[in-house]
Each structure stands twice: as C-alpha cells, then as structure tokens.
C-alpha positions, 0 to 999 in steps of 0.5 A: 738747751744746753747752749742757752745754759752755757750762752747765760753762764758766759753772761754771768761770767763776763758779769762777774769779770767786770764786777770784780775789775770795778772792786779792784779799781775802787780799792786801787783808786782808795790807797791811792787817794791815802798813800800821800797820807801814810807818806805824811804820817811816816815821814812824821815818824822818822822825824820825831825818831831822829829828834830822839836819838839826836837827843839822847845819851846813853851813860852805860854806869854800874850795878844796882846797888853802886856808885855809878848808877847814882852818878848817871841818873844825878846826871838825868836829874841835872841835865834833862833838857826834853827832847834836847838833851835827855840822859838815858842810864844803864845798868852796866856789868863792870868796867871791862864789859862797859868799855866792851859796850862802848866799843861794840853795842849800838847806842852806847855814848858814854861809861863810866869806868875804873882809870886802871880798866885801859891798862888790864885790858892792854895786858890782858890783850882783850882789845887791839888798838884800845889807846887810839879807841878810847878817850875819857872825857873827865876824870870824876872821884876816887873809888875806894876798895871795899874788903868786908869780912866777918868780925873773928878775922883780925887780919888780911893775912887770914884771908889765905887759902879762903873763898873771896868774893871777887864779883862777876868776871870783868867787873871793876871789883874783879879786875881790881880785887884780882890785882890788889891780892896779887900785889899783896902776894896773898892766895885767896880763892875767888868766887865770882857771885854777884854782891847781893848774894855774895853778902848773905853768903858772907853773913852766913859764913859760906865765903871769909870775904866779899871785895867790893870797888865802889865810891863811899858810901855805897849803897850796897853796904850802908844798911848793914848793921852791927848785929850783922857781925861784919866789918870792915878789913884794912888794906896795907898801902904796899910799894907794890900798890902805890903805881896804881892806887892811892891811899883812902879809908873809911870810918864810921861816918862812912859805915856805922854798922862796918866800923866802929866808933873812934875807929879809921880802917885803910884802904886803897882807891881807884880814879872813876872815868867818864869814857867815851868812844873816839867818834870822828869830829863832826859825825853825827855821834861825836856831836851828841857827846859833844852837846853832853859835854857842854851842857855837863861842864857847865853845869858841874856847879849843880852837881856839887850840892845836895841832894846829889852824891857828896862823890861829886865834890871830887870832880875837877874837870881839868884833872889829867888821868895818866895813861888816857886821851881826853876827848877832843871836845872836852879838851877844847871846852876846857881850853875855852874855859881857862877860869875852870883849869885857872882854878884848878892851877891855882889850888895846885899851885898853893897846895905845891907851896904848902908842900914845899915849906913842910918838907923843908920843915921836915927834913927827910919825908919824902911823899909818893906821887899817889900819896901827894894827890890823895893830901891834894884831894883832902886840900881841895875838900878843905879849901870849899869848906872853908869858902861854905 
C-alpha cells in the first residue's frame, strides 16, 4: 500500500514537472516573440526624446511680475517652430542665480541677466574662471532702477537708518540696490522679501522703500494707483554711479499711479544680456544655441511691433557689452550679416557728427561715455519714429 501511494505521487510529481516546464517555455516562446516589439517601441521613444531636446531651448528669465519673463515667452511666441525649434521659459531667481543656473542646472541654454552680474561675481569670488565661462549672445535693452516710497518721503536722503526692500539675495535688484546705495554713501537697512509682499508691506508702512531693477513698464507696478499714496523716488546720477549705469527716468506714460502729471522722476539703468554657457564648437549644446541665434537674428524685426514688449525697440544686436565675450556663433552671424552691424555703424556714425557740431557749438560741456550712449539710444528711438 504504501508503495502504490508513493509509485502515484512521483507520477503526479513527474506530471507536475513537465506541466510546469511547458508554462515556462510557452511564456519563454511569448517574450521572445514581443521583445523585437518592445525594441521598436523603445527605439521609437528614444527618437522622438532626442528630436525634443535637439529642439528645445531652455531661456532661464526672470520673476512673475518682470520684464524678463515678457522677454522669454515673446520669444516662445515669434520663434516657435514645433519640434524644430521650441523655446521653453523659466522662471528665474535673479541675475546672479541665473548665471548660477547656466553653469550648473542640467538643461540650461540661455539667461538673460544684468551686464554688471559678471562684474559682482568676480568681486564677490562666487565663480573662478567666470570670463572664460560665460559669453553673451546680445546685448537686449536698458533696465531701469526702480525706487518706490510712500508719498511723505520728499527725499533719497530720507531713506537713511530705514527698511528697503532689496528683493531676494542674488537677484539683479539685490546685487544693483546694494551697489547704488553703496555708491550713494547712504545706510539703509535691506530686507530681502520677494516683491509682492514687500509692496503691501510698503502700502502698509512696515518698510520706507522697495527697490526694484526691471524694464519700464513693468508689470509689477503698473496696476498701482494713486490712491495707493505711493510714488516714485528720484536717483541722483552721481560721478560714483556713472562707471556702471546710465541715466534714464520715467513719467507718467510710464506709471500714471507712480508719477504724477507733467512730472519726470530720474533714474539710473542697467544693460540686460542674453547670456549663454561657452559650449565647445560643434557639440552638441553649442549647435542648439546656435540654431536659436540664427532663427532669433533673423527675426529681431518681428520683434519690434506690437503686441511685443516696446523693450524690444532697444535691441541692437551688434552692441558690444563692456567687459563680455560674445558668442562665437552670434559673432560669425553678424559678420555674415554686415547690413545688420552696417546699420548700426551708420546711426553711430551720424549720431558722432551731430555730437561733434554741438560741442563746438557749446563750448565746454563735456558728455560722460554713459551719458553719450543713453542720448545715443534716444537718437535711435527717434530715428525709427521718423521712418514709422
């Protein structure tokens, strides 16, 4: 008896066995039969990955609220192209974390910054070897430096001993706020809130100030009303001021809830950069940014019309910026293009003779180099006026 059980249950087992042999070669004999499938379908994949990246350019701007997120996303609007050429903008944390992020953060091609970021970051020693790092692409508009105080403070001077908003640590308003009061010789005490909140703030009389480095008009303060008891504060163009900035201001045009009728507050300005990281020539990054370039130079013109930013009006593409290395793509285009830089030479060239009659005229006034480039920009502003 016992061996007839045990003689059965080796039979089931040897059963058992062969049944499960079968199953594992049936599923054996299935993946093989859908692995060249699955290849495909990775294969595919991978493909369409690559034709995305190859494709996409990711512009690192500003906050929501400024002038450089209107700048990145006129440029998604003008140069979409599909899968050929797609521009990506971000959000951004200021000029010193945005050449931070084209350094370091995967994905990074362009940002767009303050002209005097390269400079603070050589003094400040955030970044060895930052001139052979970095190169700009093109210079893009004059951004103007915004000091909003509530309506009693009469003077710059007022300002001493007080809470100003400076924005977040290693943003463009920071890094500029800190040098102008520097240069002003004036102690404030910076707070470092981001600008929404530091404007309520203001409003409700917790800070005197909020300093601001953007384009005119920026968003951030075109909504503010009169009722809203602020304005904004003149900026003394000082001798101490003149190596880095240039003169600007704003009036009502501007700001009708900042300044008042009839009214022009002075200013300084900074130059905005389009920057990029100094990829190798013929890598695989450096000929994405040099498909942007292209598609970008050719078509500034599209730029310059409503409803894009009036900032855009600003560009000259052939504008050195002191203290940079252009791109050696952007440069080659523009040397490809000599009608674009011919333009320019030929503006600067009638605009030196116009300088030259009124300062024999006018014996004894003597212009700063700042001061010449910013009459220079009102020269070119009123030039395509006159062609419009």
């Amino acid at each position: 008896m016992g061996a007839e059980m045990t003689c059965e249950l080796s039979v089931e087992a040897s059963e058992g066995l062969s049944m499960s042999r079968c199953l594992w070669t049936f599923i054996s004999a299935v993946c093989l039969l859908l692995l060249p499938a699955a290849a495909v379908a990775d294969q595919a994949h991978n493909q369409r990955v690559a034709r995305a990246n190859q494709g996409t350019v990711s512009i690192v701007s500003g906050g929501i609220g400024g002038t450089y997120i209107r700048i990145a996303t006129d440029l998604a609007a003008v140069l979409d192209e599909g899968e050929n050429l797609r521009i990506l903008p971000i959000a951004g944390k200021g000029s010193v974390q945005n050449i931070h992020d084209i350094l370091y953060l995967k994905g990074i091609d362009v940002g767009i910054v303050q002209s005097d970021v390269l400079a603070y970051i050589k003094r400040e020693r955030l970044h060895p070897g930052i001139a052979d790092r970095i190169r700009y692409v093109t210079k893009l508009y004059n951004e103007e430096f915004h000091l909003v105080v509530r309506k009693e403070v009469e003077s710059i001077d007022q300002l001493a001993g007080q809470k100003v908003n400076f924005g977040g640590k290693g943003s463009g308003s920071h890094m500029t706020a800190s040098t102008i009061f520097e240069g002003l010789q004036l102690n404030v005490e910076p707070t470092n809130f981001d600008q929404a909140l530091a404007l309520e703030m203001l409003k409700k009389g917790e800070i005197a100030a909020v300093a601001y480095i953007s384009g005119k008009p920026t968003p951030a303060f075109v909504d503010i009303k009169p009722s809203d008891g602020l304005r904004l504060m003149s900026v003394p163009y000082t001798d101490a001021l003149q190596e880095a900035y240039l003169p600007s201001n704003f009036s009502e045009t501007d700001y009708p809830g900042l300044v008042p009728s009839g009214q022009v507050v002075e200013t300084v300005a900074v130059g905005a950069v389009m920057a990029v990281f100094n990829w190798g020539k013929g890598s695989f990054r450096y000929k994405k940014v040099e498909r942007f370039i292209e598609s970008f130079f050719s078509q500034l013109d599209e730029f310059q019309t409503a409803p894009r930013h009036k900032k855009w009006q600003e560009v000259n593409l052939s504008a050195v910026v002191p203290g940079w290395k252009r791109f050696p793509a952007a440069d080659r285009w523009l040397k490809n293009n000599p009608k674009v830089a011919s333009t320019n030479i030929s503006l600067k060239a009638a605009f030196q003779q116009f300088l030259d009659k009124q300062t024999s005229a006018n014996a004894g006034v003597k212009l700063s180099a700042a001061q010449r480039e910013e009459l220079f920009k009102q020269f070119v502003r009123w030039q395509q006026s006159q062609v419009q």
